[in-house]
C-alpha positions in Angstrom: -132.1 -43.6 -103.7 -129.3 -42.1 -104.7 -131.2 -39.3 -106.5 -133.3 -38.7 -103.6 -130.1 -38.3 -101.4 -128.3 -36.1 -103.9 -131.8 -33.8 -103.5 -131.6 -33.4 -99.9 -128.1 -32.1 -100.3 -129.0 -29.5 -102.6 -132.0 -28.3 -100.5 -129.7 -28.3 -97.4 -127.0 -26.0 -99.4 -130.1 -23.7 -101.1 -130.9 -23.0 -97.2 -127.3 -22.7 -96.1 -127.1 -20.1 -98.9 -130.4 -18.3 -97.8 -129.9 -18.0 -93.8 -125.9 -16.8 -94.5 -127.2 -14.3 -97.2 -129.6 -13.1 -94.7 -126.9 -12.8 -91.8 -125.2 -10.5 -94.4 -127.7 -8.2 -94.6 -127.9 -5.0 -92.4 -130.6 -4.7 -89.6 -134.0 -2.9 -91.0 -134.3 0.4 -89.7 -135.8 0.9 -86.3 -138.0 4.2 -86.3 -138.7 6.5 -83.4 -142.8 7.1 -82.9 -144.1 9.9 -82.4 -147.4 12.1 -82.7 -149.4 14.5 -84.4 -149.6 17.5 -81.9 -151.7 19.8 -83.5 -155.3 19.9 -85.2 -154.3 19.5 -89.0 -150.3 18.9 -89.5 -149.9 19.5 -93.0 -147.0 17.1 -94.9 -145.2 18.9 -97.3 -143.0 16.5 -100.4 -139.8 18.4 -99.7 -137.7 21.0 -97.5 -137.7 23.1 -100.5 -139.4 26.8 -99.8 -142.2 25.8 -103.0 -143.6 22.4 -101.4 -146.9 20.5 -102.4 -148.7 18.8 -99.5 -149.0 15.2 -100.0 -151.1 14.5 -96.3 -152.6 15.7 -93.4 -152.4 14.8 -89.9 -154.8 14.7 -87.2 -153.6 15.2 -83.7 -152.8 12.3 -82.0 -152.1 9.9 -85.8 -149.1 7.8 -85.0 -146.1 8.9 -87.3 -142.3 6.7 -87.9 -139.7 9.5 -87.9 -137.0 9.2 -90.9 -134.9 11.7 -91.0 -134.1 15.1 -89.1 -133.0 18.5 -90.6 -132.8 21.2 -88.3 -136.3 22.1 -87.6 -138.1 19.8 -90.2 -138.7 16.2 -89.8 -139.4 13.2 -92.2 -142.1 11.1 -91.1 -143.9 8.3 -92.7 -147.9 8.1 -91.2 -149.7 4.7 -90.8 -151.0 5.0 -94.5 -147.4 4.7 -96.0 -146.9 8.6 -97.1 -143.6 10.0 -96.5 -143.3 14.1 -96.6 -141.9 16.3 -94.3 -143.4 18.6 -91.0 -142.3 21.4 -88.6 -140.3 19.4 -85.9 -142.4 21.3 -83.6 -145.4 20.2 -84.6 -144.7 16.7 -83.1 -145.1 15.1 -79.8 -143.0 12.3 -78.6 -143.6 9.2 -77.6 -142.8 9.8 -73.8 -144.6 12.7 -74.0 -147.8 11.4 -75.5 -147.2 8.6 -72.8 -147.6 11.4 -69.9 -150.0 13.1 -71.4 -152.4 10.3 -71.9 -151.8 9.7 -68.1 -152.5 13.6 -67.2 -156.0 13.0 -69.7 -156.7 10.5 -66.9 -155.8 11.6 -64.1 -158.0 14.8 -64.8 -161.3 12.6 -66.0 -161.5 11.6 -62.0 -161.0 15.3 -60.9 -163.4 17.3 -59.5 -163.9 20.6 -61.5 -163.3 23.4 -59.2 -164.4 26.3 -61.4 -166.0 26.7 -65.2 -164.3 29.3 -67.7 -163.6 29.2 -71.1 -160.7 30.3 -73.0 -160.7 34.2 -74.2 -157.8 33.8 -76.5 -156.0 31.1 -78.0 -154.3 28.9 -75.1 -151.3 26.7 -75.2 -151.7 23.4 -73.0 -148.4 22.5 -71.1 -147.9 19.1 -69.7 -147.0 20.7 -66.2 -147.0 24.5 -65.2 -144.4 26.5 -66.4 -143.9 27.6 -70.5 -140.7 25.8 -70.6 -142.9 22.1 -70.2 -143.8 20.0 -73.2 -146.3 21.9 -75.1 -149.2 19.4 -76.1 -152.2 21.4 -77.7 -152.9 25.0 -78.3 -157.0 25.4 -77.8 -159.0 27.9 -80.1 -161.2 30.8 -78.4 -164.3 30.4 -76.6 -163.3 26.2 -75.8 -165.4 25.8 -72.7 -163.0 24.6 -69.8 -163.3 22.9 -66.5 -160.3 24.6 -64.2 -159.4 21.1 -62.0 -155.9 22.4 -60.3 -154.2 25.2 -59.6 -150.5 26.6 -58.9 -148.5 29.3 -58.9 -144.6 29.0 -60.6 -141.6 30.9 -60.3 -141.1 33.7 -63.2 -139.1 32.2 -66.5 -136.1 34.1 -66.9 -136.3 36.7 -69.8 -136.1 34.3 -73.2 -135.9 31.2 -71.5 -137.8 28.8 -73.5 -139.8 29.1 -76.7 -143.0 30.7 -75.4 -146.0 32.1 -77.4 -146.4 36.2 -77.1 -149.5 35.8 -74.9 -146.9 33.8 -72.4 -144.5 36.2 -72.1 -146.8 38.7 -70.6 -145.9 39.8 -67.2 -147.9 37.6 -64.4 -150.6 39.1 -62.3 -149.2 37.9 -59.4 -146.0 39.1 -58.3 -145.0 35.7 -57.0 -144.8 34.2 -60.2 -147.4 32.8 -62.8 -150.5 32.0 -62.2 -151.1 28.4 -64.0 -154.5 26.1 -64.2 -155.0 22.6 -64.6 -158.1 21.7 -67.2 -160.2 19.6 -68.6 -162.3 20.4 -72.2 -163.9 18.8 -74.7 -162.6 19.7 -77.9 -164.5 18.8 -81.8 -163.3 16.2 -83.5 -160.5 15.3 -81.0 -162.8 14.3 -77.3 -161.1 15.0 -73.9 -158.0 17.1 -73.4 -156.2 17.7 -70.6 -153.0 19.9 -69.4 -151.5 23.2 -67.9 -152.3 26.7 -69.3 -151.8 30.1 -68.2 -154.7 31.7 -65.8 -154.7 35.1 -67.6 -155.9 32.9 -70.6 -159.4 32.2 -69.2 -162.1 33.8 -68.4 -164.4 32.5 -65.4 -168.3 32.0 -66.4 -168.9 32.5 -63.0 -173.3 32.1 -62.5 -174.8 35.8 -60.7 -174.5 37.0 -58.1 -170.8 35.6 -58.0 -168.7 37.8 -59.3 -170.3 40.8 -57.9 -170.8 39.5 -54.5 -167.2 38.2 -54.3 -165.8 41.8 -55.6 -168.4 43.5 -53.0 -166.2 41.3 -50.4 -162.9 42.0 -51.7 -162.0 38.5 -53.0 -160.5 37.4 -55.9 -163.1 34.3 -57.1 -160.9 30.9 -57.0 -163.7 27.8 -57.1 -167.9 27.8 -56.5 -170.1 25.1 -55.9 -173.5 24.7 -55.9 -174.3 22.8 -51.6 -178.1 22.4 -52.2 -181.0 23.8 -53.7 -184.1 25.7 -52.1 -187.7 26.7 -52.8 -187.6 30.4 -54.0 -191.2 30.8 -52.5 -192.4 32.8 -55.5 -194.3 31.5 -58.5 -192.0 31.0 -61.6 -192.5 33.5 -64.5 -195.7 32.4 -66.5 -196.4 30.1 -63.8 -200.1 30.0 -63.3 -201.0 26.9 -61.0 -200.2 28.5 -57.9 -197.1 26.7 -57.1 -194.8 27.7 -54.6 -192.0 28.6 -57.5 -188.8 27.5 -58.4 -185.4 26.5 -56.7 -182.5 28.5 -56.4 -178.9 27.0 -55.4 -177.1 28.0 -52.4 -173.7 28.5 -53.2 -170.1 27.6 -51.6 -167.4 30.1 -53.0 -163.3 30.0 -52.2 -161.2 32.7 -53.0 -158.4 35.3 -52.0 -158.4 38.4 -50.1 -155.1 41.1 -49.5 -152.4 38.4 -50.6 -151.6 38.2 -54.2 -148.5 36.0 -53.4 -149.9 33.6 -51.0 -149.3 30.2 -51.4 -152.8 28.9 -50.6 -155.1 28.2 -53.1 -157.5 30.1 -51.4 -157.5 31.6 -48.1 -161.4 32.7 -47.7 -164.8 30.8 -48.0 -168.1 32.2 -48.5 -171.4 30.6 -48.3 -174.4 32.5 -49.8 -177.6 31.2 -48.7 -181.5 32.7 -50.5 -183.3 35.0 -48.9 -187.0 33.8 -49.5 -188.4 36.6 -47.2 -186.0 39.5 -49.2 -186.1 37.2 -52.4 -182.4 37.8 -52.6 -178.7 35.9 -51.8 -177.6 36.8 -48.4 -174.3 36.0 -46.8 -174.6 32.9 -44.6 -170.9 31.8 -43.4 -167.3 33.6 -43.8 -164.2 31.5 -42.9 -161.0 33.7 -43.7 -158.6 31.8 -41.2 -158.0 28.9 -43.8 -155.1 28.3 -46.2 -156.7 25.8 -48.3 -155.4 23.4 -51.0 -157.6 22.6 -54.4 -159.4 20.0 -54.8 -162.2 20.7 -52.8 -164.6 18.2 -52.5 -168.4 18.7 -52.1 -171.2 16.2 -51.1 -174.0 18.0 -52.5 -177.9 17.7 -50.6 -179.7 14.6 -51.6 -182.9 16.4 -51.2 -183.7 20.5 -51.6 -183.5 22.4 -48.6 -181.0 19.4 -47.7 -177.5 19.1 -45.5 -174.2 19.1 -47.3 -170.8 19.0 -46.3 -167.3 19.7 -48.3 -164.2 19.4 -47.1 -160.5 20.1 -48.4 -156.9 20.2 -47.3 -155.5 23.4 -44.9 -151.7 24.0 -44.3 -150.5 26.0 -41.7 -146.4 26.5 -40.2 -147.5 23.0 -38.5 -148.3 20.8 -41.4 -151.3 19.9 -43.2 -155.1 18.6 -41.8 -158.3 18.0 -43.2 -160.8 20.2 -42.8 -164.5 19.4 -42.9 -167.5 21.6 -42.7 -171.3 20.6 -42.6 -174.3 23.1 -43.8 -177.4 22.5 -42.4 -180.2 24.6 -43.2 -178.8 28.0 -43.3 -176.1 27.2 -40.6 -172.7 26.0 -41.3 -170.0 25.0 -39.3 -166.6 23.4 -39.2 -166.8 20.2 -38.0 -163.5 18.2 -38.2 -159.9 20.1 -38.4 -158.5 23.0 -36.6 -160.4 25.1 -33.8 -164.2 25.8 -34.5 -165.7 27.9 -37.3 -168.3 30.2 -36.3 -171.3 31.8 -38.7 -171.1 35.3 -39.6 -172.6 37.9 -37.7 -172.4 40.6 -40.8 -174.7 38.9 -42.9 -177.5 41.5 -43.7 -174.4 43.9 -43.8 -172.8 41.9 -46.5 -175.6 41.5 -48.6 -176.5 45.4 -49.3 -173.1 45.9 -49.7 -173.4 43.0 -52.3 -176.3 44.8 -53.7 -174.6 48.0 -53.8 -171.6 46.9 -55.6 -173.9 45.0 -57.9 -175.9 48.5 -59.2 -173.1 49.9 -60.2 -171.9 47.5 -63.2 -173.5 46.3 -65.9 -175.1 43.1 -64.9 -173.3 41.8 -68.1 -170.4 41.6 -66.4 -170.5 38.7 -64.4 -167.1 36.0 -66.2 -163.5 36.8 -64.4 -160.6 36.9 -66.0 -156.8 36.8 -64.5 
């Protein structure tokens, strides 16, 4: 018994001696997270100019952050390495946290226009090149523009900036900035802010000619319905009646480069089956519209539509709503009536005109 007793006692001091040892210690170290915010982050053994790499990163691997010097950082990756990488090179984990929410937020967007990018573009977690830089995309990345808005000029070295961004801005208001949406290899959905002059609009023909023809810069398109075309297809023998062309819904701006509508025109081209050609259907110039606009496309060809979007004026902001039937359409909620354009065949051959004299090549934007 008395063996038994003396035994407890020892196991009581061995864990005494244990848990005060343990209070003794010094708190593990808590690291910051943060991620990978390029394609391949290359992580180098040392700080020293001759450096082996000892890992690579993929954007959006999960790194602890060590250390700090100046503009390098030591970070261990989920696999245990430890090395060193370009501070900027890594996005915090706020940051990441937005971002992620802005990746959302633009998968239930409407796209508003298709480009793609014509030299490598930075992506910004809001407009302006002082924001959080999250991704810079490659050439030729096909993008979906979602949002739109113009920002005050930077002042003259505000800001790290790439040399694209410090180009002067097309409009004399500020810069021009879109919100987008691609799909990028190997890394899925991306979303953020980027310069306009970076993309170039892959407008479908007759767009970009028409819209030139009328003196308006292209903004958004949409396709309203579709229509017979009346005319057998190319190699089409059965005597069908043909295929279907779209009729088209097109936003824009005209004469005000400083504006602060998104667009402050809308053009409706309807086909001609008779001329077998696009002809001018609707103009609306007394809008100041807001992106997104939103389009409930014919169920049926030959079918009505309506789209509708949000106009500010000195009195506030309204809905506005506009139905196309057939080849007729009218405003039909918001503001005073909308009438159809009378200059329709006038449009057209001035359309046509403008159209012979370019290359038909020529049919992407950019700004």
């Amino acid at each position: 018994m008395r063996k038994i007793i003396f035994g407890l006692i020892l196991v009581a001091a061995a864990v005494l001696v244990v848990m005060k040892w343990r209070r003794a210690q010094p708190p593990p170290p808590v690291y910051e997270t943060a991620f990978a915010g390029e394609d391949r982050v290359g992580v180098w053994d040392s700080t020293a100019e001759v450096r082996e790499t000892v890992a690579t990163l993929k954007f959006g691997e999960r790194v602890s952050i060590i250390e700090r010097d100046k503009d390098l950082t030591e970070i261990r990756t989920s696999h245990g390495a430890t090395g060193w990488v370009e501070e900027r090179q890594l996005i915090s984990k706020d940051v990441w946290q937005r971002a992620s929410d802005l990746a959302a937020k633009a998968g239930a967007m409407p796209a508003q226009a298709f480009g793609h990018t014509h030299v490598p573009a930075n992506l910004h977690l809001d407009p302006g090149r002082d924001a959080p830089r999250l991704l810079q995309l490659n050439r030729d990345v096909p993008v979906q523009m979602l949002a739109r808005k113009v920002v005050a000029q930077p002042s003259s070295g505000a800001g790290a900036a790439s040399v694209a961004e410090t180009k002067p801005a097309a409009n004399p208001a500020g810069q021009e900035w879109w919100m987008i949406r691609a799909e990028v290899k190997e890394l899925g959905p991306v979303a953020g802010w980027t310069l306009a002059h970076f993309i170039a609009l892959d407008a479908p023909a007759p767009l970009p000619d028409y819209s030139t023809a009328a003196a308006m810069r292209l903004i958004a398109w949409f396709t309203l319905n579709r229509v017979p075309t009346g005319v057998p297809a190319a190699g089409d023998d059965s005597g069908g009646s043909g295929g279907e062309k779209p009729q088209y819904l097109t936003a824009g701006l005209k004469d005000s480069p400083g504006a602060v509508c998104d667009f402050n025109m809308l053009r409706v081209y309807t086909w001609g089956e008779k001329r077998q050609r696009y002809e001018t259907a609707f103009v609306d110039s007394n809008v100041c519209g807001e992106l997104p606009i939103r389009v409930k496309p014919a169920s049926a060809p030959g079918g009505d539509s309506e789209f509708d979007f949000v106009n500010v004026d000195e009195t506030g902001s309204e809905k506005f709503v506009y139905q196309m039937r057939q080849t007729s359409v009218r405003r039909i909620e918001g503001g005073a009536p909308s009438r159809e354009s009378s200059h329709t065949h006038k449009t057209t051959a001035h359309a046509r005109r403008a159209s012979s004299r370019r290359p038909a090549a020529k049919h992407s934007q950019s700004h």
